[in-house]
Structure formats: structure tokens, C-alpha cells
DSSP file (Angstrom, degrees, kcal/mol; ACC not computed):
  #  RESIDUE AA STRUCTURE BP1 BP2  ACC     N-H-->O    O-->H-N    N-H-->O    O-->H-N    TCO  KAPPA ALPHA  PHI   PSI    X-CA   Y-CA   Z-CA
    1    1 A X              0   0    0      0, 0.0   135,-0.1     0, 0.0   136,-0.0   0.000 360.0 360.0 360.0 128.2   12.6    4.7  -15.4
    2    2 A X        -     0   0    0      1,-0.1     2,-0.1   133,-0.1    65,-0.0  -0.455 360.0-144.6 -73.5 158.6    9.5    4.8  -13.0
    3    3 A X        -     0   0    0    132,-0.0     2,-0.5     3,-0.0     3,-0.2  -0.349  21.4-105.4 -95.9 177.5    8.4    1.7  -11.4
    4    4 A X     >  +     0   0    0      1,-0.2     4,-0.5    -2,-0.1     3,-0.1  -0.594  43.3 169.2-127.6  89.4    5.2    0.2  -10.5
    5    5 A X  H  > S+     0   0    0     -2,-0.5     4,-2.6     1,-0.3     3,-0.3   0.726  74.3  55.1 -75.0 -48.6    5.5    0.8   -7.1
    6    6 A X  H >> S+     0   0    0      2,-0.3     4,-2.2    -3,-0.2     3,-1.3   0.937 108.6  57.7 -44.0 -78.3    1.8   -0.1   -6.1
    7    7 A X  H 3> S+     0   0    0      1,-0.3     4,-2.1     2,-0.2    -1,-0.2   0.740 111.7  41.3 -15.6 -43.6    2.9   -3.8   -8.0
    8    8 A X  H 3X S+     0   0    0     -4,-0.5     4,-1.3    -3,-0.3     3,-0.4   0.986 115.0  48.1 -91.2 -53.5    5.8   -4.1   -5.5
    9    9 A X  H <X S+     0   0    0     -4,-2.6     4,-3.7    -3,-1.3    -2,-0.2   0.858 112.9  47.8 -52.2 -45.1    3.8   -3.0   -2.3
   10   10 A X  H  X S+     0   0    0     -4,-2.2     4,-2.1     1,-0.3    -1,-0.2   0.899 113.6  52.4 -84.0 -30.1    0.9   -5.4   -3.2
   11   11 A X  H  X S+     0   0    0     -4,-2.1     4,-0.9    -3,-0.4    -1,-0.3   0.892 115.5  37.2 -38.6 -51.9    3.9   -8.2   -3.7
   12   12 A X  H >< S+     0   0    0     -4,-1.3     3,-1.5     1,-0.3    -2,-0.2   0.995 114.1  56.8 -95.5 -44.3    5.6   -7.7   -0.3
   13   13 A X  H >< S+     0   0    0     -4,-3.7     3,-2.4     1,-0.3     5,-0.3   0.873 108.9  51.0 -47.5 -67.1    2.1   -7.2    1.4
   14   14 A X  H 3< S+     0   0    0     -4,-2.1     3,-0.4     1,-0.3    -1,-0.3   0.440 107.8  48.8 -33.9 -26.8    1.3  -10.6    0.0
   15   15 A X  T << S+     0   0    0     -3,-1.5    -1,-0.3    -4,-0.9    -2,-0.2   0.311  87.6  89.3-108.8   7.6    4.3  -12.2    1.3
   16   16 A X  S <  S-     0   0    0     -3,-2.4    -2,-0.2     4,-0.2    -1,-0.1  -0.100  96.5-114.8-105.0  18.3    3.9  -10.8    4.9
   17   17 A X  S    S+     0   0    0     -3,-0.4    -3,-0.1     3,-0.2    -2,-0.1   0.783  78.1 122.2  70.8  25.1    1.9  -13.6    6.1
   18   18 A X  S    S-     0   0    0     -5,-0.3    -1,-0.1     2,-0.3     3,-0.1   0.124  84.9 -99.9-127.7  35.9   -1.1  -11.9    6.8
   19   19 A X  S    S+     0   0    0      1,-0.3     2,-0.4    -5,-0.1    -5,-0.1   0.711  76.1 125.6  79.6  15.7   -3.4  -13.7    4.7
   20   20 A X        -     0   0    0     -7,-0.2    -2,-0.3     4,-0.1    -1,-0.3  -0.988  31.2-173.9-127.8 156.6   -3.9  -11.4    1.3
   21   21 A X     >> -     0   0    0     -2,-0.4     5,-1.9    -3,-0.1     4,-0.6  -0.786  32.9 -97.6-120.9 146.9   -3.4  -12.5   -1.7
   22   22 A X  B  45S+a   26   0A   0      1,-0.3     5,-0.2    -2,-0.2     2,-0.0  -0.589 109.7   3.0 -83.0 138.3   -3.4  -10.3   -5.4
   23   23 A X  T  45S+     0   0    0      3,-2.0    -1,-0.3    -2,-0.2     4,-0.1   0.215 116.5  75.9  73.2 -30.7   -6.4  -10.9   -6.5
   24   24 A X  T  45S-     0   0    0     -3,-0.3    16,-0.6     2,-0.3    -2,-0.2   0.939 131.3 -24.0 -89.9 -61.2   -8.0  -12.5   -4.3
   25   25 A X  T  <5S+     0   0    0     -4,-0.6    19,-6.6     1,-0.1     2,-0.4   0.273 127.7  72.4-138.0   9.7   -8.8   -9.8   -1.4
   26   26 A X  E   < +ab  22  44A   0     -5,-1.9    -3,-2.0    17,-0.2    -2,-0.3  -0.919  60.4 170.0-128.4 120.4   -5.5   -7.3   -2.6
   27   27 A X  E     - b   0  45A   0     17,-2.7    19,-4.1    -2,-0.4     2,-0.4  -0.721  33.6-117.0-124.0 173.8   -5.9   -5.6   -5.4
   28   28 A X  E    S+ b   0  46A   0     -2,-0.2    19,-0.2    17,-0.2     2,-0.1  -0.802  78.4  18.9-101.7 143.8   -3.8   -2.6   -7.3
   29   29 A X  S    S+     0   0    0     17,-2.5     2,-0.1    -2,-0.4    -2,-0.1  -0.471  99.3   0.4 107.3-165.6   -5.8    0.4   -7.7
   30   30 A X  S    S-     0   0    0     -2,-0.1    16,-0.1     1,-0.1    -2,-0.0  -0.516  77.0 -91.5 -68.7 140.7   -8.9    2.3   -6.4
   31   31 A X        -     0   0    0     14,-0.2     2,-0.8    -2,-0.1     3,-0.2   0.274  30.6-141.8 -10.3 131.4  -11.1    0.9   -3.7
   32   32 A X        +     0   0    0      1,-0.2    -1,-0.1    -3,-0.1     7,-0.1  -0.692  32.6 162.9-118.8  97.7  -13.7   -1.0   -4.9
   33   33 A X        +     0   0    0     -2,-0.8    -1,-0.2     1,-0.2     6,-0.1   0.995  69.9  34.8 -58.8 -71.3  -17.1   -0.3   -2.5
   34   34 A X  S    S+     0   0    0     -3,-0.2     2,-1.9     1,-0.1    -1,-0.2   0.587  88.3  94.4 -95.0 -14.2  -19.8   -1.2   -3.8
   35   35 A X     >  +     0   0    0      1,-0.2     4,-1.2     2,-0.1    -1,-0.1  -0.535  36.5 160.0-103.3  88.9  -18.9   -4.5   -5.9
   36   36 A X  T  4  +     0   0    0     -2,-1.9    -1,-0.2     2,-0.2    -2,-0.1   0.570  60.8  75.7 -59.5 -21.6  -19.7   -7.5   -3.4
   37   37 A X  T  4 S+     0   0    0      1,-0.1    -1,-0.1     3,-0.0    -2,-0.1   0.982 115.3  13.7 -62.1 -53.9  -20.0  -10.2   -6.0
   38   38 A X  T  4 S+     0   0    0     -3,-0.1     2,-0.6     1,-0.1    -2,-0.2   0.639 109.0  67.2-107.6   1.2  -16.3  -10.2   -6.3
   39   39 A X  S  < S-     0   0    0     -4,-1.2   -14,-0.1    -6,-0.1     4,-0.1  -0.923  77.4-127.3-118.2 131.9  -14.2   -8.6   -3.8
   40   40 A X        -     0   0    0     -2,-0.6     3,-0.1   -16,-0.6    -2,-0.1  -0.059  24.7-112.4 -67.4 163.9  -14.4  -10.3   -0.4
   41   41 A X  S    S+     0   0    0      1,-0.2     2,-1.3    -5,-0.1    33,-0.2   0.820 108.8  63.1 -75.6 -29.6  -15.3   -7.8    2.8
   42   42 A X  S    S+     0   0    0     31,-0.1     2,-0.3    37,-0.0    33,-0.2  -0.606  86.3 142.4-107.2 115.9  -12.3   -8.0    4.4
   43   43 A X  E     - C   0  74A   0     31,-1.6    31,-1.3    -2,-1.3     2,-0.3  -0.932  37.7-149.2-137.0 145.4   -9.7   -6.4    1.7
   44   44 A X  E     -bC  26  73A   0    -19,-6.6   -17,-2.7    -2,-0.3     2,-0.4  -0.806  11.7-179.0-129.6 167.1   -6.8   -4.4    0.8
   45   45 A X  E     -bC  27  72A   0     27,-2.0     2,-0.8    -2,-0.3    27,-0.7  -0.768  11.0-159.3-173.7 129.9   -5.8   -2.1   -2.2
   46   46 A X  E     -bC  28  71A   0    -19,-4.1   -17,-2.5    -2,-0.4     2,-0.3  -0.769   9.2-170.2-113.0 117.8   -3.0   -0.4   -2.9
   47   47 A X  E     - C   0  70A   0     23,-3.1    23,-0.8    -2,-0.8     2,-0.3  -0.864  30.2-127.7-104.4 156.7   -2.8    3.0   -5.7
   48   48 A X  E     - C   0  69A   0     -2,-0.3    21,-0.2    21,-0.2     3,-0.1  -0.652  32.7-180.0 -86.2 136.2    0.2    4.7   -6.9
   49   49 A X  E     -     0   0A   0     19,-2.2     2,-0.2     1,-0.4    20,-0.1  -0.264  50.6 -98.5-138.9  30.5   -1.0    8.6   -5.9
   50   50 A X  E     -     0   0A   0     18,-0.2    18,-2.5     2,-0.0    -1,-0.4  -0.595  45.5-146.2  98.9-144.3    2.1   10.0   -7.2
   51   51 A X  E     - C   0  67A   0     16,-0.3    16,-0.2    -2,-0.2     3,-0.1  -0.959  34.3 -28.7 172.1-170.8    5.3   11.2   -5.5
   52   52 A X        -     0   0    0     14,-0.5     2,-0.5    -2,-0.3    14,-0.2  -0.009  68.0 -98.4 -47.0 165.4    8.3   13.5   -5.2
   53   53 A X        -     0   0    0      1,-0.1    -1,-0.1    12,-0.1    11,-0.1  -0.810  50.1 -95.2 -87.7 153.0    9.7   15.1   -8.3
   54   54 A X        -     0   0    0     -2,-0.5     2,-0.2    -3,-0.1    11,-0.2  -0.157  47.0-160.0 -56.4 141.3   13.1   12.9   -9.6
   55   55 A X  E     -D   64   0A   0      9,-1.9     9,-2.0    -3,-0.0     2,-0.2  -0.946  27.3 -90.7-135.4 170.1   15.9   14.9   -8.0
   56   56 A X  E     -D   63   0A   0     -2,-0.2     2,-0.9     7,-0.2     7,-0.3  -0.388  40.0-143.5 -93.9 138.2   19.6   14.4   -9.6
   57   57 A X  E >   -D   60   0A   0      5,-1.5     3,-0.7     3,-0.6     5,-0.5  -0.818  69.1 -26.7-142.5  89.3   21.9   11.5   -8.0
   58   58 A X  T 3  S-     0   0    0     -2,-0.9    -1,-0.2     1,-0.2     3,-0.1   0.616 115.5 -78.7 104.7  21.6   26.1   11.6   -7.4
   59   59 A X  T 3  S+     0   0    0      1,-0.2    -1,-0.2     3,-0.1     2,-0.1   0.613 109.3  87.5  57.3  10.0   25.6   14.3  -10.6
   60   60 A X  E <  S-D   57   0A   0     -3,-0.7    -3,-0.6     2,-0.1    -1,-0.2  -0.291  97.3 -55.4-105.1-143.9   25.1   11.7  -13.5
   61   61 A X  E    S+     0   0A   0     -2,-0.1     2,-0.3    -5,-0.1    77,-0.2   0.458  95.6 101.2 -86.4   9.8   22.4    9.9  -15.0
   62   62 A X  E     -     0   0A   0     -5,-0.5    -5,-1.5    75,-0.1     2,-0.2  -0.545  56.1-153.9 -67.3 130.0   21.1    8.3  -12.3
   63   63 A X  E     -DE  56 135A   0     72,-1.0    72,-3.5    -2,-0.3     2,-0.6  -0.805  11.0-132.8 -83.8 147.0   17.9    9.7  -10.5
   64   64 A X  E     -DE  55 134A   0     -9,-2.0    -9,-1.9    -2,-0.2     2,-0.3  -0.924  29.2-167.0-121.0 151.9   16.7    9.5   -7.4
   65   65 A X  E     - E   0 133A   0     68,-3.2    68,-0.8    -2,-0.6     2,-0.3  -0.817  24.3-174.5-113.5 152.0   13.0    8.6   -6.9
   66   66 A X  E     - E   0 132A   0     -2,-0.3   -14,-0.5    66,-0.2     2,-0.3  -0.928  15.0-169.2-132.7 134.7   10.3    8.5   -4.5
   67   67 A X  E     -CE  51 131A   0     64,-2.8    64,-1.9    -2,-0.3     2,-0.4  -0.770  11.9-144.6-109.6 159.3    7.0    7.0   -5.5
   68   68 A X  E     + E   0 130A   0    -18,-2.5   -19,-2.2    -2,-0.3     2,-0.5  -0.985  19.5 171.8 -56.1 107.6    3.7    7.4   -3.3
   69   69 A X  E     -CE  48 129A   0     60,-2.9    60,-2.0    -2,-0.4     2,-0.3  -0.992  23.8-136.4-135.2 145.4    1.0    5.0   -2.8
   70   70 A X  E     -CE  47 128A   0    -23,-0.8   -23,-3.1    -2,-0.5     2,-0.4  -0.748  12.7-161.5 -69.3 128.6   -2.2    4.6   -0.6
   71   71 A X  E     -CE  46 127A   0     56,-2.1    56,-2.6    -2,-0.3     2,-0.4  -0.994  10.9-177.1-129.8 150.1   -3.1    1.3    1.1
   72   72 A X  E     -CE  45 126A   0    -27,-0.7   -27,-2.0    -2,-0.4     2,-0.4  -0.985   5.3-163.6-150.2 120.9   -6.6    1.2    2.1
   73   73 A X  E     -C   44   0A   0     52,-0.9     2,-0.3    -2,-0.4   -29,-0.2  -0.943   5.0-148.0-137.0 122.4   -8.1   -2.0    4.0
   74   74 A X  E     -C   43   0A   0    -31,-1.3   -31,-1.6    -2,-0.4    50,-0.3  -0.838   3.6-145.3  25.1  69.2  -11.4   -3.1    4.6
   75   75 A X        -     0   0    0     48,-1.4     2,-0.6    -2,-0.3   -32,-0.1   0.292  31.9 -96.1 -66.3-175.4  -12.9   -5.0    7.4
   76   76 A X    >   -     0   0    0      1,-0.3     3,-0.6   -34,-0.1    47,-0.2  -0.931  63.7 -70.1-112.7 135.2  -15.7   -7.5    7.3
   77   77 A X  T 3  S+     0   0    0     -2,-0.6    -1,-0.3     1,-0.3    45,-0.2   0.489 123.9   1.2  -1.5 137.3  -19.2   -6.2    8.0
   78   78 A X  T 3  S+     0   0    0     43,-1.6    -1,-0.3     1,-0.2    44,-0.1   0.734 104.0 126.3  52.5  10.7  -19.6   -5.1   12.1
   79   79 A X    X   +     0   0    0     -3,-0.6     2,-1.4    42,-0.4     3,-0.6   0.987  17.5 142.8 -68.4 -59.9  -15.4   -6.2   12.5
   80   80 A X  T 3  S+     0   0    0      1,-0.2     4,-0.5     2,-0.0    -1,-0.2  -0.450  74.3  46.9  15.7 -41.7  -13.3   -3.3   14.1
   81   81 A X  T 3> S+     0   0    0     -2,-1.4     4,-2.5     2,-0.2    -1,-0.2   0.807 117.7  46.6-112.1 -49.0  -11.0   -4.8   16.2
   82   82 A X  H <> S+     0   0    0     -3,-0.6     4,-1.7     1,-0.3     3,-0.2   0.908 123.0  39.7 -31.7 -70.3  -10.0   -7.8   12.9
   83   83 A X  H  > S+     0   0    0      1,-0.3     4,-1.2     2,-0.2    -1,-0.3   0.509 107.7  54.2 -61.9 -27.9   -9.8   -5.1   10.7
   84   84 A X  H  > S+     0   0    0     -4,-0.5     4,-0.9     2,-0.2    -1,-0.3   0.939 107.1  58.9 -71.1 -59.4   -8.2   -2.8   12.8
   85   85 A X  H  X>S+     0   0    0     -4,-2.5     4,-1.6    -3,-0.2     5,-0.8   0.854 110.2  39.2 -34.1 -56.8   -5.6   -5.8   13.1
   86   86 A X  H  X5S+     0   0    0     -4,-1.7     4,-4.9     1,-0.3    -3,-0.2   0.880 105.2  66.9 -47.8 -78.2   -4.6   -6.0    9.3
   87   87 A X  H  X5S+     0   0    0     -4,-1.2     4,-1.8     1,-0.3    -1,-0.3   0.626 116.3  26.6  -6.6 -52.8   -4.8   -2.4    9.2
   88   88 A X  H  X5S+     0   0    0     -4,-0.9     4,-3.6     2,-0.2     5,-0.5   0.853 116.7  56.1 -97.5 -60.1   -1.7   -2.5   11.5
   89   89 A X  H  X5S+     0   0    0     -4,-1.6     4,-3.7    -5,-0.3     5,-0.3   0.995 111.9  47.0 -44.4 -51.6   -0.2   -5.9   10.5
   90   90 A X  H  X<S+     0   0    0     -4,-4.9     4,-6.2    -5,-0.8    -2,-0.2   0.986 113.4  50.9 -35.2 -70.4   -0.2   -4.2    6.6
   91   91 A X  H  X S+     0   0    0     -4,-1.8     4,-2.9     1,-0.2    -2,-0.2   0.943 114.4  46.4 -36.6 -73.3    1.6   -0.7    8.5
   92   92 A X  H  < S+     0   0    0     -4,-3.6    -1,-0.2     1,-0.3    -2,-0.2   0.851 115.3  43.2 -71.9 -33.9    4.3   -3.2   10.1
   93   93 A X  H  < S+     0   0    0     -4,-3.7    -1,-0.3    -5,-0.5    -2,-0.2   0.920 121.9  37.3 -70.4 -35.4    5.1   -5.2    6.9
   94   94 A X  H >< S+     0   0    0     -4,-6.2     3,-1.5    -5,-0.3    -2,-0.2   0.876  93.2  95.9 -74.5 -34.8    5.3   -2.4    4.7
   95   95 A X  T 3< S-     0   0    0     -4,-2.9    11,-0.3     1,-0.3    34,-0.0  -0.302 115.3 -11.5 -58.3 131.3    7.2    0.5    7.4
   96   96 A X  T 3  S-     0   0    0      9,-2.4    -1,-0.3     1,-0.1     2,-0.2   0.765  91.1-172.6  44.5  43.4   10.9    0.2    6.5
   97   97 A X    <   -     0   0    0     -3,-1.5     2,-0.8     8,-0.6    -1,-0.1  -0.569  31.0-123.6 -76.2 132.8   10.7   -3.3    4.2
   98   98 A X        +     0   0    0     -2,-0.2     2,-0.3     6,-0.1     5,-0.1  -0.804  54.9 158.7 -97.3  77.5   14.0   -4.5    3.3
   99   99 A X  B >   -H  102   0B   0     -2,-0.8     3,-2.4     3,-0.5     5,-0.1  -0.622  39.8-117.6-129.0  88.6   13.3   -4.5   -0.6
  100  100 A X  T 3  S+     0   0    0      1,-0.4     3,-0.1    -2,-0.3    33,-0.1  -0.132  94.4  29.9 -72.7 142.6   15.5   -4.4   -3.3
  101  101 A X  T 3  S+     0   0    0     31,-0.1    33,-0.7    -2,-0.0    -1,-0.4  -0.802 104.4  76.8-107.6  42.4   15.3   -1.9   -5.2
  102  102 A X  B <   -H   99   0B   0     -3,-2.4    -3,-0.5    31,-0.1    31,-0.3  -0.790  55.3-162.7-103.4 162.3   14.4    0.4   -3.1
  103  103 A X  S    S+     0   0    0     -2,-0.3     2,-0.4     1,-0.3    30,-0.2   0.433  76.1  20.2-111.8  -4.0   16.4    1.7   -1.0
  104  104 A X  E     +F  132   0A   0     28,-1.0    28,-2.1    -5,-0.1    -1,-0.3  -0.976  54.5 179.8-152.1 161.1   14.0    3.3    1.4
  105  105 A X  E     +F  131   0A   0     -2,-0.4    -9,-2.4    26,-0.2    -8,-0.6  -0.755  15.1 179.5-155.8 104.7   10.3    2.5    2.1
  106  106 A X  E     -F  130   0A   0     24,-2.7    24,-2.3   -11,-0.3     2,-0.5  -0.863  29.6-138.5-119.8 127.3    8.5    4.5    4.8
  107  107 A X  E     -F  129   0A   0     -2,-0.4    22,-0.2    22,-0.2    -2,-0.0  -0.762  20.6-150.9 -80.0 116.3    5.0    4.7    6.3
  108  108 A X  S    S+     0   0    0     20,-0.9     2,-0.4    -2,-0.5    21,-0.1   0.405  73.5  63.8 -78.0  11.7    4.3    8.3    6.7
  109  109 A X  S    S-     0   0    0     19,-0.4     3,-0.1     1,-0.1    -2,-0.1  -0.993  72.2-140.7-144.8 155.7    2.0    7.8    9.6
  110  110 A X  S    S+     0   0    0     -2,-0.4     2,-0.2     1,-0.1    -1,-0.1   0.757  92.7  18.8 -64.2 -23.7    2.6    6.4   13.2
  111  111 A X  S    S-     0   0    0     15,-0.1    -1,-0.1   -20,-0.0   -23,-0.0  -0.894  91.1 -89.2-161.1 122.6   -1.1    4.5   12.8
  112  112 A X        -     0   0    0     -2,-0.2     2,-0.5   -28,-0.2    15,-0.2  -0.193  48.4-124.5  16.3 107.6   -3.7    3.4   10.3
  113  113 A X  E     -G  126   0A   0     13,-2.6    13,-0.8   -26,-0.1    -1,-0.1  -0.932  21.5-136.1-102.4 132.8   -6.1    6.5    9.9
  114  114 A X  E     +G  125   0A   0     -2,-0.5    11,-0.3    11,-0.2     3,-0.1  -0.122  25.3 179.8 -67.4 144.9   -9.8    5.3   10.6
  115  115 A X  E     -     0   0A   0      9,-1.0     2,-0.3     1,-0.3    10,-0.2   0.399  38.0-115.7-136.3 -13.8  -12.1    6.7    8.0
  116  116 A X  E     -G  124   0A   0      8,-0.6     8,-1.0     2,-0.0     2,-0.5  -0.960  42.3 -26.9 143.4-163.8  -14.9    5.5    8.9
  117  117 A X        -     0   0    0     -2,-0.3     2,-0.3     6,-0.2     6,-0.1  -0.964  45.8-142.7-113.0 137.2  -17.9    3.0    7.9
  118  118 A X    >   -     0   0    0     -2,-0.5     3,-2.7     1,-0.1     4,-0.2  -0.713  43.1 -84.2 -88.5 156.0  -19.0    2.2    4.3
  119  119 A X  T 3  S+     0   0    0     -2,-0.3    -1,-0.1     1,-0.3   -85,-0.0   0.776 129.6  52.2 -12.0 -51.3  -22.7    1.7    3.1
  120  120 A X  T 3  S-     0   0    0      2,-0.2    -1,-0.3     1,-0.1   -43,-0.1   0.047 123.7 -94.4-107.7  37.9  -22.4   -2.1    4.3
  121  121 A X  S <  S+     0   0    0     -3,-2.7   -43,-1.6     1,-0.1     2,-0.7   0.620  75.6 154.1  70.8   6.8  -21.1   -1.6    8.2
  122  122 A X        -     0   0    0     -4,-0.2    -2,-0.2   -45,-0.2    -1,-0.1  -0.817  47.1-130.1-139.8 153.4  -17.3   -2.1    7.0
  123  123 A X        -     0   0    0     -2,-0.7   -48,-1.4   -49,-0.2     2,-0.2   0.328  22.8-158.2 -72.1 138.2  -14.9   -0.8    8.7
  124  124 A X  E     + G   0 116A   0     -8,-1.0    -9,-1.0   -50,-0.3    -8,-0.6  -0.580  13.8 172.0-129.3 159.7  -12.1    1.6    6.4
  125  125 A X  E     - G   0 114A   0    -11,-0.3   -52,-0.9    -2,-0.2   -11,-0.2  -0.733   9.5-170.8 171.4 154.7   -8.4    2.4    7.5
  126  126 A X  E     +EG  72 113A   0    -13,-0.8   -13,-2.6    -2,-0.3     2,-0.3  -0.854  11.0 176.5-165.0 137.3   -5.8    3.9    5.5
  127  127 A X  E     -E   71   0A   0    -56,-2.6   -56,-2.1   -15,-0.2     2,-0.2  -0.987  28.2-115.3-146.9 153.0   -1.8    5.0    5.2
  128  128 A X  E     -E   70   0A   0     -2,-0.3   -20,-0.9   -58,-0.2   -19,-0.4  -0.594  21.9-164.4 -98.5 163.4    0.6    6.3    3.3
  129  129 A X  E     -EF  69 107A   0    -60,-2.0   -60,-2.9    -2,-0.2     2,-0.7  -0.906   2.8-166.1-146.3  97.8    3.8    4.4    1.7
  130  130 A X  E     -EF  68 106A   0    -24,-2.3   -24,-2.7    -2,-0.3     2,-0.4  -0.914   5.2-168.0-113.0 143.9    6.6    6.2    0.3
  131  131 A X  E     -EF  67 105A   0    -64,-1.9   -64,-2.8    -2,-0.7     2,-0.2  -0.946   1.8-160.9-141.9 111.3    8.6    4.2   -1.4
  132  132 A X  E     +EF  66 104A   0    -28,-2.1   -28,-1.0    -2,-0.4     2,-0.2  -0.524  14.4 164.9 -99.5 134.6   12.4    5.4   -2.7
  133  133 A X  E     -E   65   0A   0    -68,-0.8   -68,-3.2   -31,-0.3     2,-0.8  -0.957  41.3-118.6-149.7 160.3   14.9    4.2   -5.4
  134  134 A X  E     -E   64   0A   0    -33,-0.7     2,-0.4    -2,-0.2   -70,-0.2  -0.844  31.5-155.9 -94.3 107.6   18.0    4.8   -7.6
  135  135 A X  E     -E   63   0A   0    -72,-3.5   -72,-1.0    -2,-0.8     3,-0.1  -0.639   9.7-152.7 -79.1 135.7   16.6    4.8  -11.4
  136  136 A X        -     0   0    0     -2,-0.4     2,-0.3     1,-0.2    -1,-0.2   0.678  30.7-101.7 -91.5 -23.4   19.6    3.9  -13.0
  137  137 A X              0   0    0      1,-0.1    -1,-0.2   -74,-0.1   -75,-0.1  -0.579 360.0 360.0 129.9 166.3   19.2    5.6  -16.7
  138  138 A X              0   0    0     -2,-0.3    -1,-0.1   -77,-0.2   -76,-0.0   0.045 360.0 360.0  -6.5 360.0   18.4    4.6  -19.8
């Protein structure tokens, strides 16, 4: 059965002591730019983007999975070096997180990739998270 991998990310990200919360400035899903009334500047947000296809495990009904997500963090107006910090702090809680049930959980990149500035001067970072389990069946 798939999981909701993003759900679990934004959990262990939350529980890595680096000051985000669900809901409050990490949320599941696409980026939210432009809406300043509720989403704080300095923010994280994690999507499920897909993954491997399910490939066949010990040759019963088990599957093995790998899900994908993006996490994408946010600095506060004119930050870089704060934001930059998260960026990294996020990367080091999530690379190779001891979580059951997955059984592996990997940052595909060595570094945070910079994207750039948004409309209101802050600052954008981004990484990938694949994130591995045994679906057990039915």
C-alpha cells in the first residue's frame, strides 16, 4: 500500500529541533508564494513528486517501494545566510533518518540547490528526499 511519504517527512522534519512546526511554517504540498497573510517568511514544504516503480521483494507479496518528495524552504525577506542554515539543518535531519518504516531515506543531493529570490526578496533552496519501504500486502 503507498504511504504518505510527504506526511512522514514533514513529521520527522518537525521533530528535528529546528524550529518548524505542521502548520505553522511546514506545510504538505506546493509552495505557497504569494500568500503572506498566513504563511510566515521563513518556511518549509514538503510534496510527494512521485517515485520509483514498486519492484517485487524475496518473490511474494511484499513490494518494495521508493517514494519521492521535494522540500523547499524559504528564508525571511533580505536573510541568506538564516535561510541558508535551515536549508542545511532540514538536508541533515532528513539524509539517512532512522525511521521506521522505511528502511532507507536518502537526500539525492550533497547541498540545498539555491533557486533564487521570490517577488518579496526571499531567499528559496531546495532538495530531493527519497524515501524507501517494504509494503507488506494486502
Amino acid at each position: 500500500m503507498a504511504r504518505d511519504a510527504a506526511s512522514d517527512l514533514a513529521n520527522i522534519l518537525a521533530a528535528g529541533g529546528r524550529g518548524l512546526r505542521v502548520g505553522g511554517n511546514l506545510f504538505l504540498g506546493p509552495t505557497l508564494e504569494d500568500d503572506d497573510a498566513s504563511v510566515p517568511d521563513v518556511s518549509c514544504f514538503v510534496l510527494q513528486t512521485g517515485g520509483d516503480p514498486p519492484q517485487g521483494y524475496l518473490g511474494g507479496r511484499k513490494t518494495y517501494r521508493t517514494v519521492t518528495c521535494q522540500v523547499r524552504v524559504r528564508s525571511a525577506r533580505e536573510s541568506f545566510r538564516d535561510g541558508q542554515a535551515l536549508a542545511l539543518a532540514a538536508l541533515d535531519v532528513l539524509h539517512l533518518a532512522n525511521a521506521a518504516p522505511y528502511v532507507l531515506m536518502e537526500v539525492d543531493e550533497g547541498s540545498p540547490n539555491y533557486v533564487g529570490t521570490d517577488g518579496s526578496d526571499r531567499h528559496w533552496w531546495t532538495f530531493t528526499v527519497n524515501a524507501s519501504f517494504v509494503d507488506e500486502g494486502p
